[in-house]
C-alpha positions as CSV (number, residue, x, y, z in Angstrom):
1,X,-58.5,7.2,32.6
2,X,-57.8,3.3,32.1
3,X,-58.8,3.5,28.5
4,X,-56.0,6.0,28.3
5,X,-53.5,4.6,30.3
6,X,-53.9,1.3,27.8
7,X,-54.0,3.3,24.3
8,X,-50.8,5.0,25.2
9,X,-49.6,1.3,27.0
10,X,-50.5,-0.4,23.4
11,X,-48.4,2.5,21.7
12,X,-45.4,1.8,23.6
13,X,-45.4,-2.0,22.9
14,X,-46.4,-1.7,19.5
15,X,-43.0,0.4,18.9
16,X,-41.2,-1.8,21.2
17,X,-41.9,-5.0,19.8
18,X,-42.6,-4.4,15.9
19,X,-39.9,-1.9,15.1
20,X,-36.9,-2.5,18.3
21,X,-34.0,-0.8,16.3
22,X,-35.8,1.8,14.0
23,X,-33.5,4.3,12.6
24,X,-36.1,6.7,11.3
25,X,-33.7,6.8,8.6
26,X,-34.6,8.9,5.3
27,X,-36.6,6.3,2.9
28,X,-34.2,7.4,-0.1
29,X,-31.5,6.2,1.4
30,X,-29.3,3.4,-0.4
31,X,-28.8,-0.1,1.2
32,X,-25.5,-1.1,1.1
33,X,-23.6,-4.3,2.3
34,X,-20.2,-4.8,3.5
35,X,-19.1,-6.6,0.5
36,X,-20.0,-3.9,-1.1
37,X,-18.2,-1.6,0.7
38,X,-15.7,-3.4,0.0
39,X,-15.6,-3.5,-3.3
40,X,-16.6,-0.1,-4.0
41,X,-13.0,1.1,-1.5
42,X,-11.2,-1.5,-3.7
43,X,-11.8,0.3,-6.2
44,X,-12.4,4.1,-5.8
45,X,-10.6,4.8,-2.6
46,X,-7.9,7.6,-2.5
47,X,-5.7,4.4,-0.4
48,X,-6.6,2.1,-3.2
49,X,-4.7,4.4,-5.3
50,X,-2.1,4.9,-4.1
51,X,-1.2,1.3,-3.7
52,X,-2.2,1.1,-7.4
53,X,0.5,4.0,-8.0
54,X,3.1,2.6,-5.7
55,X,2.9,-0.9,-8.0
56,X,3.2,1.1,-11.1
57,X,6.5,2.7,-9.8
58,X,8.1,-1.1,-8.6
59,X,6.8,-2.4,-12.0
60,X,8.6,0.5,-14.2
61,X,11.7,0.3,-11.9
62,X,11.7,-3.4,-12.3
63,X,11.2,-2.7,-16.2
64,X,14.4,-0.7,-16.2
65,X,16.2,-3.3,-14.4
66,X,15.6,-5.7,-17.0
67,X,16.2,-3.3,-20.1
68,X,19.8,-2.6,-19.0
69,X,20.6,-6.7,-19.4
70,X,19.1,-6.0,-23.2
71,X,21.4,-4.9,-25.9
72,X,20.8,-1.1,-26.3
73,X,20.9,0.6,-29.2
74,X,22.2,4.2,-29.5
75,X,22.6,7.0,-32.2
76,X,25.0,9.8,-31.8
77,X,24.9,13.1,-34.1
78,X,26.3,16.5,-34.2
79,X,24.3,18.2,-37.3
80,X,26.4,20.1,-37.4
81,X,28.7,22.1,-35.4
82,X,30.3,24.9,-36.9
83,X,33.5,26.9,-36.0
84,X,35.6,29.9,-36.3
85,X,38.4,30.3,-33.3
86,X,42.1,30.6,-32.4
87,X,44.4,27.5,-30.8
88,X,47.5,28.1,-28.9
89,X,50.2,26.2,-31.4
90,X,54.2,26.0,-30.4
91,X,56.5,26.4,-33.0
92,X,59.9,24.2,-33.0
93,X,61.7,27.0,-31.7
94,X,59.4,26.7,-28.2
95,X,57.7,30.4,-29.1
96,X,54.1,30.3,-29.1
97,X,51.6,31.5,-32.1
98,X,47.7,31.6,-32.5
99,X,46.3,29.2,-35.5
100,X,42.9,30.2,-36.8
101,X,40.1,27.4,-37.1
102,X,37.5,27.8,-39.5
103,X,36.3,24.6,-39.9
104,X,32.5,22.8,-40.0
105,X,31.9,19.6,-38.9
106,X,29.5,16.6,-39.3
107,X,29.5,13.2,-37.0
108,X,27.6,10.3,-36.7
109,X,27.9,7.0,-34.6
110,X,25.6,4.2,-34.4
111,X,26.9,1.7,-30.9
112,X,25.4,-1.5,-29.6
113,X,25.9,-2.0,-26.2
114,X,25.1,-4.9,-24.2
115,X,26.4,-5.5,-20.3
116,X,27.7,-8.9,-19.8
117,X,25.8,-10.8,-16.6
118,X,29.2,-13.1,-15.9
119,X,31.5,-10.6,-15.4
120,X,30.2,-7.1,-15.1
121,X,31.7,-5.4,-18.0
122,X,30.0,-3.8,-21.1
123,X,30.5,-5.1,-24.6
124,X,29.8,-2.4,-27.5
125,X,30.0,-2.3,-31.1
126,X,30.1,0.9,-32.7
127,X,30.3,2.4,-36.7
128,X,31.0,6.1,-37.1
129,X,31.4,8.5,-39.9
130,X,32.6,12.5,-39.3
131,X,33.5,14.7,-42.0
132,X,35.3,18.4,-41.8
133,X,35.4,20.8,-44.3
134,X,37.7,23.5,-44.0
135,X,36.2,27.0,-44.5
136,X,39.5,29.2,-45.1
137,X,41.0,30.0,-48.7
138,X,41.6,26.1,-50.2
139,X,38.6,24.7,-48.9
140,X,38.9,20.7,-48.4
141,X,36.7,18.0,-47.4
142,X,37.6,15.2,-45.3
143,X,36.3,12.3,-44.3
144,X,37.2,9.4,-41.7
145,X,35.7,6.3,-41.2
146,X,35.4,3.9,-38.7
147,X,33.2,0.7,-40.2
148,X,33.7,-1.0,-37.0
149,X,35.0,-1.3,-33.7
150,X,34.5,-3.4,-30.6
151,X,35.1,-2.1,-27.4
152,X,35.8,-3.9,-23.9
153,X,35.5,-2.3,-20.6
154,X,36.0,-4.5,-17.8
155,X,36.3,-4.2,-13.9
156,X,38.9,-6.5,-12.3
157,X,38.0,-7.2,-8.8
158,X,35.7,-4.8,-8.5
159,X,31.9,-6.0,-7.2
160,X,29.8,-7.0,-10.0
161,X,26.8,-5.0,-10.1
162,X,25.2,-6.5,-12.9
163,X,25.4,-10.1,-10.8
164,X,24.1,-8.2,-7.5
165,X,21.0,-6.7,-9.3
166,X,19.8,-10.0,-10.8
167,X,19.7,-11.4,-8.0
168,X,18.4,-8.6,-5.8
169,X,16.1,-6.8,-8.2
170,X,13.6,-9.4,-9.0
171,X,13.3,-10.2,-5.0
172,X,12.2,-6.7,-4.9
173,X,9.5,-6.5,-7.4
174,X,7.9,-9.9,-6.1
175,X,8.1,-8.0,-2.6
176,X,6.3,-5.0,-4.3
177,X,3.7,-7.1,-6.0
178,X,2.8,-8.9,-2.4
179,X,2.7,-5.4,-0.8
180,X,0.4,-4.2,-3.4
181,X,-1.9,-6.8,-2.7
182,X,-1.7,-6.6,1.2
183,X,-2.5,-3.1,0.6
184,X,-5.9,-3.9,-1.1
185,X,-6.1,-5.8,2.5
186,X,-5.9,-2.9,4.6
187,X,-8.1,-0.6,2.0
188,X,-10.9,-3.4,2.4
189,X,-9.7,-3.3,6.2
190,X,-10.2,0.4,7.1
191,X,-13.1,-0.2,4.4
192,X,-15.0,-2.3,7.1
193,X,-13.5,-0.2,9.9
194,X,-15.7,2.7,8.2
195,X,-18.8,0.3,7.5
196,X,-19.1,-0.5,11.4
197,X,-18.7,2.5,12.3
198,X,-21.3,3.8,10.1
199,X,-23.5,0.9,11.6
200,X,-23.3,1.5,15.2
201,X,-24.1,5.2,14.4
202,X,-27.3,3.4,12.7
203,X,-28.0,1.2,15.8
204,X,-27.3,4.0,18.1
205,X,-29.6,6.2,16.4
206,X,-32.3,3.5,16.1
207,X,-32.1,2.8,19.9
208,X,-32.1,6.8,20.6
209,X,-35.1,6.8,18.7
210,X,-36.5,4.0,20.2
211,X,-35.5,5.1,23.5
212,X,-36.9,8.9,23.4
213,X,-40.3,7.6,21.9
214,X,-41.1,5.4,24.7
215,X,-39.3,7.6,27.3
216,X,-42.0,10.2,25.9
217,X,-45.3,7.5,25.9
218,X,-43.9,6.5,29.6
219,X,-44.0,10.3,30.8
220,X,-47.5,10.5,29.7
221,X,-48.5,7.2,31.3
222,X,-46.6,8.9,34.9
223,X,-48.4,12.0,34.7
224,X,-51.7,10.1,34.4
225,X,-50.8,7.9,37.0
226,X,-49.7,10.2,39.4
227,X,-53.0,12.1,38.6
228,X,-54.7,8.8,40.1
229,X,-52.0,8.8,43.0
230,X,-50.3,5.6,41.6
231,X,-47.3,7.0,41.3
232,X,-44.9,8.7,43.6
233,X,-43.6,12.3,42.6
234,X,-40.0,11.2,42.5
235,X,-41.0,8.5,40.3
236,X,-42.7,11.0,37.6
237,X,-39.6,13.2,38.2
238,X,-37.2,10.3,37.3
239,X,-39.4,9.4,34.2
240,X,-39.2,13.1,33.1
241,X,-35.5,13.0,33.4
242,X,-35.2,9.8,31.3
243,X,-36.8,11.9,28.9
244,X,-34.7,14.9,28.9
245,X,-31.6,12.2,28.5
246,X,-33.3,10.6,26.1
247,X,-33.7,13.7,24.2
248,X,-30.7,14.6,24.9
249,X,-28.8,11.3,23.2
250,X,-30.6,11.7,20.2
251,X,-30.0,14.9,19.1
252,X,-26.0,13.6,20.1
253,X,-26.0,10.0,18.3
254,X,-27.8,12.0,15.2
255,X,-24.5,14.4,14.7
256,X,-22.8,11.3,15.2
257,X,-24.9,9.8,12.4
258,X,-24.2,12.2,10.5
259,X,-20.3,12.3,11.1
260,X,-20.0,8.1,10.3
261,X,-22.0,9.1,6.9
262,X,-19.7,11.3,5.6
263,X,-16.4,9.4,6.6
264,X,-17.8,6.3,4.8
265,X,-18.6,8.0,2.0
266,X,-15.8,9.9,1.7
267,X,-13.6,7.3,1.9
268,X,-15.2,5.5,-0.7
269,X,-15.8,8.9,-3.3
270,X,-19.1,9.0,-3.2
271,X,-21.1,12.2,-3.7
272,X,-22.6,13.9,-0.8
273,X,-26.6,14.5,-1.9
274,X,-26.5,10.2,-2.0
275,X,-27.3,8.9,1.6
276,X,-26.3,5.4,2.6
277,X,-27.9,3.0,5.0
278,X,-26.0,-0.3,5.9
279,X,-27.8,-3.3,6.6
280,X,-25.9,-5.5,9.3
281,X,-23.8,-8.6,7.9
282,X,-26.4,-11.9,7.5
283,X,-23.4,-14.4,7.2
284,X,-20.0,-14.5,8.3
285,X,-16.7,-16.3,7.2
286,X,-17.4,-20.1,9.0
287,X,-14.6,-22.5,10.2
288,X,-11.8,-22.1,12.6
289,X,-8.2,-22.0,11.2
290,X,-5.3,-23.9,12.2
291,X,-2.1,-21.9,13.3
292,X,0.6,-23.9,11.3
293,X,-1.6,-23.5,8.5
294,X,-2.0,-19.6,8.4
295,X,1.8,-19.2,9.2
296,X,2.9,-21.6,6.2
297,X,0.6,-19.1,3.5
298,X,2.2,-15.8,5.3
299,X,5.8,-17.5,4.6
300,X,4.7,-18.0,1.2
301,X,3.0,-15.3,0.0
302,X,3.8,-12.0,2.4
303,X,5.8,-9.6,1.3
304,X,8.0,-9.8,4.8
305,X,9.7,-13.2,3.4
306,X,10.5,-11.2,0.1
307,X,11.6,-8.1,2.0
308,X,13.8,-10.5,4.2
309,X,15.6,-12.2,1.6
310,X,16.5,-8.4,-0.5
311,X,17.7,-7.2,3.1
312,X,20.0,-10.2,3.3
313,X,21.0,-10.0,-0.5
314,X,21.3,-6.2,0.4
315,X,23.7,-7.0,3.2
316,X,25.8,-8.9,1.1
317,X,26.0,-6.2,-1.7
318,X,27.4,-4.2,0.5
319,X,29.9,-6.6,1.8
320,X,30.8,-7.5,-1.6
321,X,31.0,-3.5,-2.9
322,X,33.6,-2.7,0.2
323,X,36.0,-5.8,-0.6
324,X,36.0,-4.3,-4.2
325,X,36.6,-1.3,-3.1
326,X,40.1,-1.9,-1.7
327,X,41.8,-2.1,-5.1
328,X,40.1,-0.8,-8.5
329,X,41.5,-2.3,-12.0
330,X,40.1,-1.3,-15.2
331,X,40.7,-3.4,-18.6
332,X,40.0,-1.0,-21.5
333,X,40.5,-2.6,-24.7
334,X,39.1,-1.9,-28.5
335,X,39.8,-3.1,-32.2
336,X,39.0,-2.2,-35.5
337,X,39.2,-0.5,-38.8
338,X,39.5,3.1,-39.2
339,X,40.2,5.2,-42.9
340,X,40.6,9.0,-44.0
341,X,40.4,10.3,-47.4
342,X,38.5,13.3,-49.7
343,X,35.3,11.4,-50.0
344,X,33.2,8.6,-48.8
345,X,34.0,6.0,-50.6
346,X,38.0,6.1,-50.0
347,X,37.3,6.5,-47.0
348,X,36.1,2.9,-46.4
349,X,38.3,1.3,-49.0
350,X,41.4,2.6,-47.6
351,X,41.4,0.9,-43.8
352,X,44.2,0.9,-40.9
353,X,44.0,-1.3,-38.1
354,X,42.8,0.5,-34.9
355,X,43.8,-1.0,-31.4
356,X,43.6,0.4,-28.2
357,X,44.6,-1.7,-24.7
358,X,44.2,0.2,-21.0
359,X,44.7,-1.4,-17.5
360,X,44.2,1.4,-15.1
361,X,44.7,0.4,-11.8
362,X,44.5,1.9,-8.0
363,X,46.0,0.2,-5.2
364,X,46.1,2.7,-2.1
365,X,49.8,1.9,-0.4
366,X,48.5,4.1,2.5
367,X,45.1,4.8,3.8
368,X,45.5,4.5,7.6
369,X,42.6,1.1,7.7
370,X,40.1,3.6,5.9
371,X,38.9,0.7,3.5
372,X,39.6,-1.7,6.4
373,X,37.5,-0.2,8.0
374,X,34.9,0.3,5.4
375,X,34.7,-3.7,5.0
376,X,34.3,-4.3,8.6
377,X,31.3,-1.7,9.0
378,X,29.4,-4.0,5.9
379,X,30.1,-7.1,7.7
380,X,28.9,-5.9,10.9
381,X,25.9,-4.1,9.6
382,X,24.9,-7.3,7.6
383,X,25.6,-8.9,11.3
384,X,22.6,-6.1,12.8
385,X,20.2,-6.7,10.0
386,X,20.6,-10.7,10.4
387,X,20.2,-10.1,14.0
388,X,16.9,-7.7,13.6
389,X,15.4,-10.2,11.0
390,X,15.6,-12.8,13.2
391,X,13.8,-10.6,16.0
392,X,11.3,-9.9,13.3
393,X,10.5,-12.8,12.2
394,X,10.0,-14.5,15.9
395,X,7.7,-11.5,16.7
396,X,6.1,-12.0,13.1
397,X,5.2,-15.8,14.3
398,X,3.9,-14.7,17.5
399,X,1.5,-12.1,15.7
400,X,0.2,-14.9,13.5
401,X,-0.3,-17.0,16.9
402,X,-2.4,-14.1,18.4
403,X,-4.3,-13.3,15.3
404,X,-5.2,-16.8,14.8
405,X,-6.5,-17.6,18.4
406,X,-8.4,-14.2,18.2
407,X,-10.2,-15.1,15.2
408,X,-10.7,-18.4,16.6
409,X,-12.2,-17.1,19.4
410,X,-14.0,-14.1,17.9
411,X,-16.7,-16.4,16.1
412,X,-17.7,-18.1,20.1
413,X,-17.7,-14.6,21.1
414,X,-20.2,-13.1,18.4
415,X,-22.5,-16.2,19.1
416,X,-22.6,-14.8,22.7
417,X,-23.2,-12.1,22.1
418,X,-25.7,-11.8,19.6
419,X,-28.0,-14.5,22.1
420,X,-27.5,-11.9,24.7
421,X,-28.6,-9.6,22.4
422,X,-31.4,-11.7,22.0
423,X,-32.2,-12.0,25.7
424,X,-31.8,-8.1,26.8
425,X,-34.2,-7.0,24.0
426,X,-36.6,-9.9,25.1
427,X,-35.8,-9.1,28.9
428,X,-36.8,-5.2,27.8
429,X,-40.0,-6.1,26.5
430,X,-40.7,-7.7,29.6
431,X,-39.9,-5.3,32.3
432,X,-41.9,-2.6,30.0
433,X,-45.5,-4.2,30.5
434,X,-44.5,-5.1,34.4
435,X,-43.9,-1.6,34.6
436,X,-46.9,-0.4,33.1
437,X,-49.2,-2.5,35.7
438,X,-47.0,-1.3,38.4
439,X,-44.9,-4.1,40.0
440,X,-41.4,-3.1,39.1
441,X,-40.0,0.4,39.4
442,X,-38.4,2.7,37.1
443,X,-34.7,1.8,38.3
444,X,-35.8,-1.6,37.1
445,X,-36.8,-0.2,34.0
446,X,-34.0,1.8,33.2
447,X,-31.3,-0.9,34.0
448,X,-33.4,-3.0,31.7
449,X,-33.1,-0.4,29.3
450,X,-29.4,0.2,29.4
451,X,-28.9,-4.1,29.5
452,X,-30.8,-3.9,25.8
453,X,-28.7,-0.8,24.6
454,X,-25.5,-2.1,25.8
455,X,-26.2,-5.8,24.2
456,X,-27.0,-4.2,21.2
457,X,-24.2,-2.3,20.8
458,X,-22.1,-5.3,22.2
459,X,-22.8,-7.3,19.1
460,X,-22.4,-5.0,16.7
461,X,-18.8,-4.3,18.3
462,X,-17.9,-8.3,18.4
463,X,-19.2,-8.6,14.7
464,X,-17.0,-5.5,13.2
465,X,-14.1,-7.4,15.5
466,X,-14.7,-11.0,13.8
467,X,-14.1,-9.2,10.1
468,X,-11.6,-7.2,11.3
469,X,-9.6,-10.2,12.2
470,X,-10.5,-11.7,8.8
471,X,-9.4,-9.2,6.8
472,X,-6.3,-9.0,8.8
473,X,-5.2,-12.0,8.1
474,X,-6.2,-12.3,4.8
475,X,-3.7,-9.2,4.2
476,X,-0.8,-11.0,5.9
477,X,-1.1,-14.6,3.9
478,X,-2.6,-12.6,0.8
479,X,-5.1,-16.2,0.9
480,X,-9.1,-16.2,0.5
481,X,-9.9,-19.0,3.0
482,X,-13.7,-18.9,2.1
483,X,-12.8,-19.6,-1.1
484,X,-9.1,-21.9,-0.9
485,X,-7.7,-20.1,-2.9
486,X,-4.5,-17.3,-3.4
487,X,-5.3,-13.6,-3.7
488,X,-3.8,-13.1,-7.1
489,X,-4.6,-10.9,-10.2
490,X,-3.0,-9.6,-13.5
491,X,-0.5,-7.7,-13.3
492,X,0.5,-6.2,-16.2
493,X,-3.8,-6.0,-16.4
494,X,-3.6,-3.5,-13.3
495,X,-0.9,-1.3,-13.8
496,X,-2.7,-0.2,-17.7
């Protein structure tokens, strides 16, 4: 009976102490790191995606912005329009009559437009060529010419849009490029979210594994010992509880296994028959950071300082749009050369002068306040969002603050707990052979037990907590601080 008790004794502490967190994990199973997590949801993520697509849309909207201060270049046609209808026509006596049409016609223009940045109005060139040929008995063609002609078209105190979007619009696409890569933060964020979870699953498994094998080994040693009257009965019956709860975690943090597995790998596209194992983080970032520091690269590089200075610029706009909006004038003015004759080339030798001059105006004598009124809601809204970004940004600084001292602390933290860690699994080892020659009792044992599971799973917890901060504030100061250096990349390279 001794030579039993210390075969299944040297079982238990050979499983103990050579393999204390096996998994039992499929052999085919690929090993894969958190950088490489990373990486892989940096790139094949649906979030990562959609951050990419959401850059693509700033970038083309920003590309439109900056065509319209280009000249634009436009070609006008009717090839050709044909028509056979009857026009009211008064005769001199005031009697009406119908006049038949029967004409076809041919046009082309050719315009160069270009918006002028100091003032707002657009500045066009235009050439232009029609000719009508009448269908009816005595059929005639005719041409008209217009060589060239320059056209004006120019607000008077109205709000300059052209101004407003120069100033507002590239604001907005820096904002969009600094959201894009706070973005690729959060995928590498809820990247390592995934990874830890997927890890603890691992742990949790290896320890149920762990836990049910020797929970099993220790039943066996209790019913021999209580065969040789060592043991009491309520101490077998407590052992073969342990088991059944033993059993009865395993079977739980297996599903739960499984359930971490697929969320990873979803997340990152991978297929289904391809199992992953993740192999706990050797090294993590070193050095503590230094408040003023971490708040001067957020200032600099986070889109909130972008997104502050459009909602201000915003604010203004609208300010701006309302004052214009109490009076409109309109300066219209074109000159040129025009010509008509039987064929083309008459019709460009023989040239009038061609001016027209517009000022359209609207001054409203009486609107009971309504565009008052409209001015004073723009300058009390832009009062609100002065107010809220001040709000913001106080409770932005305090964030930084609190991540900062987190982080700073996180790193004592995981040294604690990975030494306790350490200690419970040692501490285990111990109460195990005490318990097999009898001198402590199975409460003993099972508190020791829970000490090691609890440790473990403690570290793992204050490990995924020290990245998590990392990668939380590398997404608000878009900075590497491993490396010292700016989380930048190609632009234009991205978005093809």
């Amino acid at each position: 009976m001794k030579r039993l008790l210390n075969l299944i004794y040297n079982g238990i502490a050979a499983a103990a102490l050579a393999a204390p967190l096996a998994t039992g994990l499929p052999m085919a199973a690929r090993v894969i790191t958190l950088d490489e997590t990373v990486l892989t949801a940096r790139a094949r993520s649906v979030d990562a995606a959609v951050a990419l697509n959401q850059l693509r849309t700033a970038y083309w909207s920003y590309r439109t912005y900056r065509a319209d201060l280009l000249p634009e270049v436009t070609f006008n046609a009717t090839l050709p329009s044909y028509r056979k209808s009857y026009s009211p026509y008064q005769l001199d006596d005031g009697s009406y009559t119908f006049v038949r049409n029967n004409f076809m016609q041919i046009d082309g223009e050719i315009s160069v437009k270009q918006n002028i940045w100091l003032t707002g109005g657009s500045l066009s060139l235009n050439t232009s060529l029609d000719w009508l040929r009448q269908l009816d008995s005595g059929a005639s063609n005719r041409f008209m010419s217009v060589p060239v002609a320059l056209t004006l078209n120019q607000p008077i105190f109205g709000v300059n849009h052209v101004k407003w979007n120069r100033r507002i619009e590239p604001i907005r696409y820096e904002e969009a490029k600094a959201e894009f890569f706070s973005a690729s933060e959060q995928v590498a964020l809820r990247a390592v979210g995934y990874f830890f979870d997927l890890l603890m699953a691992k742990e949790n498994l290896g320890i149920a594994r762990q836990n049910y094998s020797n929970s099993l080994k220790l039943h066996e040693v209790a019913i021999a010992k209580r065969e040789m009257g060592q043991i009491s009965r309520n101490d077998l019956l407590q052992l073969e509880l342990n088991l059944l709860n033993a059993e009865s975690s395993l079977t739980d943090r297996e599903s739960n296994y499984r359930a971490a597995m697929f969320a990873l790998k979803a997340f990152l596209d991978i297929e289904d028959d391809e199992d992953l194992e993740p192999s706990v983080p050797e090294e993590v970032p070193t050095g503590e950071l230094v408040y003023s520091d971490v708040l001067d690269k957020a200032l600099a590089n986070n889109s909130f300082s972008r997104e502050i200075r459009r909602r201000q610029l915003e604010a203004d706009y609208e300010v701006a749009r309302a004052k214009g909006n109490m009076r409109s004038i309109n300066l219209f003015a074109q000159i040129g050369f025009t010509g008509t004759a039987d064929n083309t080339a008459d019709a460009y030798s023989r040239l009038k002068d061609n001016q027209v001059v517009e000022i359209g105006f609207s001054i409203p004598l009486l609107d009971w306040g309504k565009r008052r009124g409209q001015v004073k809601v723009a300058e009390n809204n832009r009062k609100v969002v002065e107010s809220r970004i001040r709000k913001e940004q106080m409770e932005f600084n305090q964030d930084i603050f609190i991540l900062v001292e987190r982080y700073n602390n996180q790193r004592r933290q995981l040294e604690i707990s990975q030494r306790a860690d350490t200690i419970a699994a040692a501490r285990y080892n111990t109460n195990l052979e005490t318990f097999m020659v009898g001198k402590i009792s199975t409460l003993d044992l099972n508190d020791s037990q829970l000490s090691k599971d609890e440790s473990r799973q403690a570290m793992i917890n204050q490990m995924y907590l020290y990245w998590s901060y990392y990668y939380q504030i590398r997404s608000l100061t878009l900075w590497d601080f491993a490396a010292g250096t700016g989380i930048d990349s190609d632009i234009s390279r991205i978005i093809k």
